[in-house]
C-alpha positions in Angstrom: -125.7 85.8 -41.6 -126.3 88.4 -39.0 -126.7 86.5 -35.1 -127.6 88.9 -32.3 -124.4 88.8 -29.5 -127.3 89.1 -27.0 -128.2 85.1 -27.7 -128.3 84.5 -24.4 -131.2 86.5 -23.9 -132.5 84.8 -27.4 -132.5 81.7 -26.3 -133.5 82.0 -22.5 -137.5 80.9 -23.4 -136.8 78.1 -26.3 -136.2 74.4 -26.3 -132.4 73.5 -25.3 -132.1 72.0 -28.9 -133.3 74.8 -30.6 -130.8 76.6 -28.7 -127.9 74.6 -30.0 -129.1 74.9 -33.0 -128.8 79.1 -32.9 -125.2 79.0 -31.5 -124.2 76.0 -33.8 -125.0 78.7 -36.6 -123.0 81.7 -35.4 -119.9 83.4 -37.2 -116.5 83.3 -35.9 -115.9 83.7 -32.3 -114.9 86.8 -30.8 -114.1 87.3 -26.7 -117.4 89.5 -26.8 -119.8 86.6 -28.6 -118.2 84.3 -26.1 -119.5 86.6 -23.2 -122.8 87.0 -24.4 -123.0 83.4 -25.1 -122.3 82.5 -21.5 -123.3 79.4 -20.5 -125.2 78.6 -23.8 -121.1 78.3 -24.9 -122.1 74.5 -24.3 -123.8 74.4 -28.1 -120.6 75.2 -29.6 -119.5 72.8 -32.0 -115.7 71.1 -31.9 -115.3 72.3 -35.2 -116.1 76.1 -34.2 -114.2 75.5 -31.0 -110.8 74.5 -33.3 -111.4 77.2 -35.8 -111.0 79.9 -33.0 -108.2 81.3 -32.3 -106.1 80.3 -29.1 -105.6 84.3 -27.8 -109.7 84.6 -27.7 -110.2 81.6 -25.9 -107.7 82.9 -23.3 -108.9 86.0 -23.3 -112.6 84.4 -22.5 -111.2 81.9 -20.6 -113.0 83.5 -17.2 -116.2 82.8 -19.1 -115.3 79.2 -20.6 -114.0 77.9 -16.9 -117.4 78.7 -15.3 -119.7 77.5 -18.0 -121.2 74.1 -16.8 -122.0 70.9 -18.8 -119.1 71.1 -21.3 -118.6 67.6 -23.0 -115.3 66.0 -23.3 -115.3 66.5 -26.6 -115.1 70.3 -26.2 -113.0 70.6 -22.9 -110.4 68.8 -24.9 -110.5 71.0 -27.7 -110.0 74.2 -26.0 -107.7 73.0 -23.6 -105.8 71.6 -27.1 -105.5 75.3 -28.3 -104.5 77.1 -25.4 -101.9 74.5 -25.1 -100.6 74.3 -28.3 -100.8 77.8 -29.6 -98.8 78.8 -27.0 -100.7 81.0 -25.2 -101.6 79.6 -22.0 -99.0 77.4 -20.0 -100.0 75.7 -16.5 -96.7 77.4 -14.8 -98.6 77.7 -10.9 -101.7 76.7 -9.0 -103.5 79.2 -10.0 -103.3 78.4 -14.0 -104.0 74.9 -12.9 -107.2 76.4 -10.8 -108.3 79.1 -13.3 -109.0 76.2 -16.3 -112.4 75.3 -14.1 -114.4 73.0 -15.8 -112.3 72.7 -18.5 -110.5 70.6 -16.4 -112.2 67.3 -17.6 -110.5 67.9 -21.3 -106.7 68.4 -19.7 -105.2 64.9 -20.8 -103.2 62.8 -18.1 -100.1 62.9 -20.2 -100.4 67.3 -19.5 -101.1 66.1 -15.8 -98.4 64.5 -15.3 -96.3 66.8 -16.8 -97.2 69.7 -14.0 -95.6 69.5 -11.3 -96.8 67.4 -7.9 -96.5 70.9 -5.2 -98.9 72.3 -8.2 -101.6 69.5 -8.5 -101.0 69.0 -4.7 -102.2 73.0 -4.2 -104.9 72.9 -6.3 -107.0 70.2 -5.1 -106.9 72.2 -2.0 -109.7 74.7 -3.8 -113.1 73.2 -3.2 -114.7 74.2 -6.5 -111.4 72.8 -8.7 -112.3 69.2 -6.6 -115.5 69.8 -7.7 -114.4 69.9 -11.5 -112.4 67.1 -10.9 -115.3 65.3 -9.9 -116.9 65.7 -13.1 -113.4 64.4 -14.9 -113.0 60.4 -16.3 -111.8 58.4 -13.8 -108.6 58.0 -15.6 -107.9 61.9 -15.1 -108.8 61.8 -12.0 -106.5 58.8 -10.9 -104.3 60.4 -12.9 -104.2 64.0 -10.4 -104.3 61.2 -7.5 -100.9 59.8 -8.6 -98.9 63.0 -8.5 -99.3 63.1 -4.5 -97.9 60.7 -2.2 -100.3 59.1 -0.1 -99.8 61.0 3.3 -100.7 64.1 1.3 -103.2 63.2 -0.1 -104.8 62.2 2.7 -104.6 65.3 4.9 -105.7 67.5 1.7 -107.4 65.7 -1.7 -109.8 63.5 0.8 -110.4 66.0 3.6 -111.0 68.8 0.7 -113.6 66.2 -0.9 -115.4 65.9 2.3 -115.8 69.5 2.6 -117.0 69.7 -1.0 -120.2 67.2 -0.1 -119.0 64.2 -2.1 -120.3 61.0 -1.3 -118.0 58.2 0.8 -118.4 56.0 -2.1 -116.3 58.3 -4.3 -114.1 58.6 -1.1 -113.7 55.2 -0.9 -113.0 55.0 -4.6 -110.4 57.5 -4.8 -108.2 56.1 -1.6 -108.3 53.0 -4.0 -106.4 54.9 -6.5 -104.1 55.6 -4.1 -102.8 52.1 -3.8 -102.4 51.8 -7.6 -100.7 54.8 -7.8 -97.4 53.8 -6.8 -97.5 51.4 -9.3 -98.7 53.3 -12.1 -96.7 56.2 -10.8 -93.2 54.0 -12.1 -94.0 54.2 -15.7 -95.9 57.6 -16.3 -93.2 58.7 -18.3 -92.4 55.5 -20.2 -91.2 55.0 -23.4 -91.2 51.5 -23.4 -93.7 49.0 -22.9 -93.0 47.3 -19.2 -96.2 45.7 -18.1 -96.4 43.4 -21.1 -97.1 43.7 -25.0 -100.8 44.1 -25.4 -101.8 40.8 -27.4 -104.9 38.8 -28.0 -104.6 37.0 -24.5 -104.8 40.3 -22.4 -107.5 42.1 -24.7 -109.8 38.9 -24.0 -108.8 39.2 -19.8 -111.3 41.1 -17.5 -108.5 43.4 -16.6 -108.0 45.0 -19.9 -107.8 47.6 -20.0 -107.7 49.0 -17.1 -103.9 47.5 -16.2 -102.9 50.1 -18.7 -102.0 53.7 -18.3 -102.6 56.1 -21.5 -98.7 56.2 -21.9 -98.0 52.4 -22.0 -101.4 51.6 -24.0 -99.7 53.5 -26.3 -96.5 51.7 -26.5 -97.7 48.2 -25.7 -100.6 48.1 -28.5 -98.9 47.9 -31.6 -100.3 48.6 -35.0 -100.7 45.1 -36.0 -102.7 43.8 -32.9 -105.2 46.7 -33.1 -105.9 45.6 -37.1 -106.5 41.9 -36.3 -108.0 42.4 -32.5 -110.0 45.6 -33.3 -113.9 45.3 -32.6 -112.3 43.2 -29.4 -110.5 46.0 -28.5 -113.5 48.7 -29.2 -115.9 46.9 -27.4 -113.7 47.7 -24.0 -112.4 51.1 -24.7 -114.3 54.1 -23.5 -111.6 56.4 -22.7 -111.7 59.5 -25.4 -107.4 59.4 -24.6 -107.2 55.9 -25.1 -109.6 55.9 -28.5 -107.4 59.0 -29.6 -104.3 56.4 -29.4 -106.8 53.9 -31.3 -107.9 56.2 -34.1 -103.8 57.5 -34.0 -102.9 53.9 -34.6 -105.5 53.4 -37.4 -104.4 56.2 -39.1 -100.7 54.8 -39.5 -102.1 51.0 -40.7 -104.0 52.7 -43.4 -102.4 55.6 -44.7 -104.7 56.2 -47.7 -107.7 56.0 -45.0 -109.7 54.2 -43.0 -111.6 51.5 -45.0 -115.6 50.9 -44.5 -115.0 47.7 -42.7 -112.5 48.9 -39.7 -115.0 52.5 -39.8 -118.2 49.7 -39.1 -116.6 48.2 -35.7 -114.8 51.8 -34.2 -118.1 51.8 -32.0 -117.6 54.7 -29.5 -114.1 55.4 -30.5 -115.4 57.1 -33.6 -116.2 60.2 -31.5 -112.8 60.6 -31.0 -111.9 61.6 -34.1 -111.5 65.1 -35.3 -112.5 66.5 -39.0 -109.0 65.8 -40.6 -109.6 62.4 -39.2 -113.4 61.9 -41.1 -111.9 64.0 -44.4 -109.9 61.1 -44.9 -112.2 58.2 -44.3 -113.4 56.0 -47.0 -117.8 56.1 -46.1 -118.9 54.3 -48.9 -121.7 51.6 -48.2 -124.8 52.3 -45.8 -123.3 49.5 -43.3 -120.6 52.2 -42.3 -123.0 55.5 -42.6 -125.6 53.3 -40.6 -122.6 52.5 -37.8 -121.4 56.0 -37.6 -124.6 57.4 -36.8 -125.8 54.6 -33.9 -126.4 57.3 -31.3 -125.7 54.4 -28.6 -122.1 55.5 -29.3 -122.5 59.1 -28.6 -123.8 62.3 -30.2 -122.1 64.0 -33.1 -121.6 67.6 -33.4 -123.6 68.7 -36.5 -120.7 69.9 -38.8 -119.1 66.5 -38.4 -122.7 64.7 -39.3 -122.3 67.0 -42.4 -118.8 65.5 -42.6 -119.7 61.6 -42.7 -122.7 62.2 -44.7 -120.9 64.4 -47.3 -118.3 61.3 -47.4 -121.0 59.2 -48.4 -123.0 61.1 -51.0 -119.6 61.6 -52.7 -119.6 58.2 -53.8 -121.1 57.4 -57.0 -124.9 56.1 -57.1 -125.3 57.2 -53.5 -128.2 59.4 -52.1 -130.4 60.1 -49.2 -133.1 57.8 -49.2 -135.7 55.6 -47.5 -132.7 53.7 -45.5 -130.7 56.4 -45.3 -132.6 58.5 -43.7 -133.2 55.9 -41.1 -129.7 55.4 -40.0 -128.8 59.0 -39.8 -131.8 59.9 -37.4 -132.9 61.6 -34.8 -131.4 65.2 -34.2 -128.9 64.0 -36.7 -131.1 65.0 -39.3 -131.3 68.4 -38.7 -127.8 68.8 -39.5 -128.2 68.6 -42.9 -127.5 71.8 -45.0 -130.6 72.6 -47.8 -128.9 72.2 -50.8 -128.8 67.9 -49.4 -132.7 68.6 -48.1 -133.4 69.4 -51.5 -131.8 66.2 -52.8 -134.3 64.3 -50.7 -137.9 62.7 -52.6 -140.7 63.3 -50.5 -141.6 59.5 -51.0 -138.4 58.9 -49.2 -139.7 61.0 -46.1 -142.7 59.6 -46.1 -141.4 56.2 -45.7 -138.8 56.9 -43.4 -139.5 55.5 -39.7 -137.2 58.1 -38.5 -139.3 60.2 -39.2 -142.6 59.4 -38.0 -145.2 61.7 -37.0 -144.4 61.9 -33.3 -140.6 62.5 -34.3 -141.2 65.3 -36.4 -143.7 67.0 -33.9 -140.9 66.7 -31.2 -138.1 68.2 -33.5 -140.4 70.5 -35.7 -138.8 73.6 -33.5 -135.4 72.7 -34.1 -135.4 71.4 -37.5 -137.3 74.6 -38.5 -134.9 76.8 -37.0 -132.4 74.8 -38.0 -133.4 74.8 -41.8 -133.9 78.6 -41.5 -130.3 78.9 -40.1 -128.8 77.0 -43.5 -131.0 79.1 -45.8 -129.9 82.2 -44.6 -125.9 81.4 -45.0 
């Protein structure tokens, strides 16, 4: 398949969707497709994102720090392969400063890690307190823990004032600040010391918000998360506390996740990578009809291709009626032709998902979409 590098001029006068749709379909990433793409980089999938190599997304990283609306999902990713391939270490401020918006996918564990004169420098840049605006609150609490409070007041709150942000976040962050000390003592614990998470602490108002990512980690054991689990999904939003979840879930059943834990993972699904979904066990229409409840976020398309390949493996399964009603939405323009072929017109007809207002406000994307798959 041939895709121009000039997408960004492509896509300037189309729907955003259809947009995603074109970069969702390019080949392999290269320094100079990342440069054309610009800030249309925000249609990249996780699953292209991993698949790159960590020297082009350094090499592109001036382009990837200044490209606004990333997703968690994605900042974590590429921050995940600089990291880990070992090209890019945070050894000064201006490492720390030059990841941009990417900031919102460094974990609080990697936070931590950097030291406090570095953290303590670069929150004096108004555009990095910007980015760190954007970040989960647990990051951001998280950078507000590695100053001491004097500090931080002379330069994280005098640098957000200059920045424009409201007195409200003010207020909130000085908050922090009087946690921190407390938090601050077991950041680098390897043992749980503010009390095994059990069922009377998952049920309290608090939870879990008393926890830090580190001693979530080692105060939830496996066996509270298999008997306690939709409790503990329903109050779990944080991607590095759902990683822990999904981590967890993955040592209680080693042979995969079953169809009844994959029902009641809520928003913690979208934590999971494709390794994760290779392995899970998507069998009845229950789980397909779970995974896809976009109340619990947005899918990238190659891991909607995932699930639903999962579930068509089984015998007797196929895209019907009811099928095609749980996937829904932009979901189903995910779906590669040779599955679209599969599908009885009767079964579209009857489909609510795909009513006549639906497909006139997707007929753009789908079509491009479908054009993209038959040209691979």
């Amino acid at each position: 398949m041939i895709v121009s590098l000039d997408i960004q001029q492509t896509c300037t006068n189309i729907l955003p969707e259809v947009s995603a749709a074109l970069v969702s379909n390019a080949p392999d990433l290269t320094v100079d497709s990342i440069m054309a793409l610009n800030q249309w980089c925000t249609g990249l999938s996780t699953y292209q994102i991993s698949q790159t190599e960590g020297a082009v997304l350094k090499n592109a990283l001036s382009v990837l720090s200044a490209v606004i609306g990333w997703n968690q999902d994605q900042a974590i990713m590429i921050i995940q392969k600089l990291l880990l391939s070992g090209v890019y270490q945070i050894y000064d401020v201006k490492r720390l400063q030059d990841l941009g918006s990417l900031i919102i996918g460094v974990s609080s564990s990697v936070i931590t890690s950097i030291p406090n004169n570095f953290v303590l420098g670069a929150v004096q840049s108004p555009s990095f307190l910007a980015n760190v605006k954007t970040a989960p609150v647990i990051i951001q609490q998280t950078i507000v823990s590695q100053m001491d409070k004097q500090k931080f007041l002379k330069t994280f709150i005098r640098g957000l004032r200059k920045s424009g942000i409201s007195e409200m976040k003010i207020i909130n962050m000085m908050s922090m600040v009087k946690e921190s000390s407390k938090s601050l003592r077991f950041k680098r614990a390897t043992e749980c010391t503010v009390g095994q998470i059990m069922q009377v602490q998952i049920y309290s108002d608090s939870f879990p918000f008393n926890y830090d990512v580190t001693q979530f980690n080692v105060c939830l054991s496996v066996q509270t998360l298999k008997f306690n689990l939709e409790a503990i999904t329903d109050k779990v939003y944080d991607r590095d506390f759902q990683r822990i979840i999904l981590n967890k879930l993955n040592q209680a059943y080693p042979d995969g996740i079953p169809d009844e834990v994959l029902q009641v993972l809520g928003s913690s699904s979208r934590a999971a990578m494709p390794d994760d979904v290779k392995k899970w066990s998507v069998t009845k229409i229950d789980t397909l009809s779970s995974l896809m409840n976009s109340r619990n976020g947005d899918w990238d398309h190659q891991m909607v291709q995932l699930i639903i390949s999962k579930y068509l493996s089984v015998s007797g399964n196929f895209l019907g009626t009811n099928e095609l009603n749980s996937i829904r939405g932009s979901n189903l323009c995910a779906l590669n032709a040779s599955v679209l072929n599969n599908i009885t017109a009767a079964s579209v007809e009857q489909a609510a998902a795909l009513s006549l207002n639906a497909v006139q406000r997707r007929r753009g994307f789908c079509s491009v979409s479908l054009r993209m798959h038959s040209v691979q």
